[in-house]
Residue, then its C-alpha position, 0 to 999 in steps of 0.5 A: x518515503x520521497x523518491x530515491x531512483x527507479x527500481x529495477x524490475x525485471x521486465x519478466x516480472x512486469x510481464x507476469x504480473x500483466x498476465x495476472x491482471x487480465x486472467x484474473x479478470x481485472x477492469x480498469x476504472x476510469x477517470x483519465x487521470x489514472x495511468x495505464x495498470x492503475x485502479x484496477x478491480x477484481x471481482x468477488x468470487x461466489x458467494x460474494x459479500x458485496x464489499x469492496x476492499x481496497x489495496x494501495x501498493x506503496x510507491x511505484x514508477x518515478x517513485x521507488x520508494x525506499x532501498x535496501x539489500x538482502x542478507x544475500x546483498x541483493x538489491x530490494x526496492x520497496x515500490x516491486x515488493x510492496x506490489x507483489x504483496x497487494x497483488x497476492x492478496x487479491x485472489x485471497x480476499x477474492x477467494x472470500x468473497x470481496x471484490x478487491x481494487x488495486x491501486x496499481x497492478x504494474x510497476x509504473x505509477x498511478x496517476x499519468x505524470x502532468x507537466x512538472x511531475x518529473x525532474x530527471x526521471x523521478x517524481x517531483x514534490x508535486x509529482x508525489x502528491x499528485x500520485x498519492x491523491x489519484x489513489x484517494x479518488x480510486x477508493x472513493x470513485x470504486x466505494x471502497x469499504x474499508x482501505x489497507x495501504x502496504x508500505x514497507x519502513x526505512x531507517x538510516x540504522x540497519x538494525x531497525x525493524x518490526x511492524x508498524x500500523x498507522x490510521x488516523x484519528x482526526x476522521x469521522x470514522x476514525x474508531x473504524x480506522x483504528x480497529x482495522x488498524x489493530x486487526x491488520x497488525x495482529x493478523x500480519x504479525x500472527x502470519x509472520x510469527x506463525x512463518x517463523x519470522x521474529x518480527x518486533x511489534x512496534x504497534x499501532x500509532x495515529x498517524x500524525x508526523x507520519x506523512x509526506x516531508x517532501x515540501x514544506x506544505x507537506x510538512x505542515x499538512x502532518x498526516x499521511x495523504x492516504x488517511x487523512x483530513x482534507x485541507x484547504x489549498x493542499x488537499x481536497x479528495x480525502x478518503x471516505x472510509x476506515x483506512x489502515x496503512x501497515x508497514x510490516x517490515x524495514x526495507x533497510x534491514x537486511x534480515x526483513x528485506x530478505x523476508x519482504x523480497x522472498x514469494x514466502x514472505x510476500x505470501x506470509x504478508x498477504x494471508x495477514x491482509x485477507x484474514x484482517x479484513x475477514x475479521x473486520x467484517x466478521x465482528x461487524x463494521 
């Protein structure tokens, strides 16, 4: 979703989410590249499996994300939600034995900003795509096994909703891509629906037309940077690994807003990410 406003995050909020990051033993990986908070690792608890799984929360910093409102009317901003999703996750998949990297652990952005990143506080087009490859090269950099991106969807029409997965189907690896894909989406909707949460199964699609419209060269790229093919003078640091990206609530319908933005329904959504990537590896990869 391109950039709309800074979320407003209670500085509270941000200060326990840093506190989560340094009791759990979180190390940040380098290159310079990365903002302060940003692909962060967290070791397997024992026994541990030798696998890394990687989280990228959607959005963060100058760019929010989308925003909608609970049925309470309380603002929600998706970049906040996104990030408490994926960071409880992590001692659930730690807990079985992964070593897990986040993408980012605080509220800011991945990447540090560069010269024409920001225009009036928010992301620039060049600013968004430079923040999203920053997440490709932590997987890639950290030897990822297998990527699960949480985003969360919009519509202008307050009534839409349901769960969505997307994966892409131009790599080498896509058969990969697509049974993470169909497992994350079983899994977070079997969680969601277990927790009492009707939500609609819109399926699991290839990732084409799906990704950044921010630019005209975004536009024509086709495909969301996170998954997706390298492309000469747009984009050369693709992920190498089977990848999902799961949006598995409407930020702009009250009623899924009100889930994506309550620690239950946050919870609920993590437990759907750890029993996927079990299953992943369970049935072999």
């Amino acid at each position: 979703m391109p950039a709309r406003r800074r979320p407003l995050a209670a500085a509270a909020a941000m200060i326990a989410i840093v506190a989560l990051t340094a009791a759990s033993g979180g190390q940040a990986i380098g290159p310079s590249r990365f903002a302060r908070g940003s692909c962060v690792a967290f070791a397997a608890h024992i026994p541990a499996r030798h696998l890394t799984v990687f989280i990228d929360a959607g959005h963060g910093g100058p760019d929010p994300g989308a925003v909608g409102v609970t049925l309470t009317g309380r603002p929600v901003h998706e970049a906040d939600e996104t990030l408490r999703v994926a960071l409880d996750a992590v001692p659930l998949l730690r807990a079985a034995g992964f070593r897990v990297v986040v993408s980012r652990t605080t509220g800011g952005a991945v990447a540090k900003p560069a010269p024409g990143d920001l225009v009036g506080g928010l992301f620039s087009g060049e600013g968004v795509h430079r923040d999203l490859i920053a997440r490709d090269v932590c997987a890639n950099r950290v030897h990822a096994a297998i990527l699960i991106g949480v985003y969360f969807n919009a519509s202008s029409f307050s009534s839409s909703g349901g769960s969505l997965t997307l994966y892409d189907s131009t790599r080498p690896f896509w058969l990969s891509s697509r049974r993470l894909s169909l497992l994350v989406q079983r899994d977070v909707l079997a969680r969601l629906r277990a927790g009492g949460y009707a939500v609609p199964d819109d399926g699991v699609h290839d990732d084409v037309g799906y990704g950044s419209s921010v630019t005209a060269a975004d536009r024509a790229y086709g495909h969301l940077l996170l998954l997706g093919p390298a492309k000469r003078g747009y984009f050369s640091d693709p992920t190498l690994m089977p990848g999902a990206l799961i949006e598995p609530l409407f930020i702009t319908n009250p009623a899924e807003a009100s889930i994506a933005a309550s620690a239950r329904g946050q919870q609920t959504l993590a437990r759907g990410l750890a029993d996927a990537a079990r299953d992943y590896f369970r049935r072999g990869s």
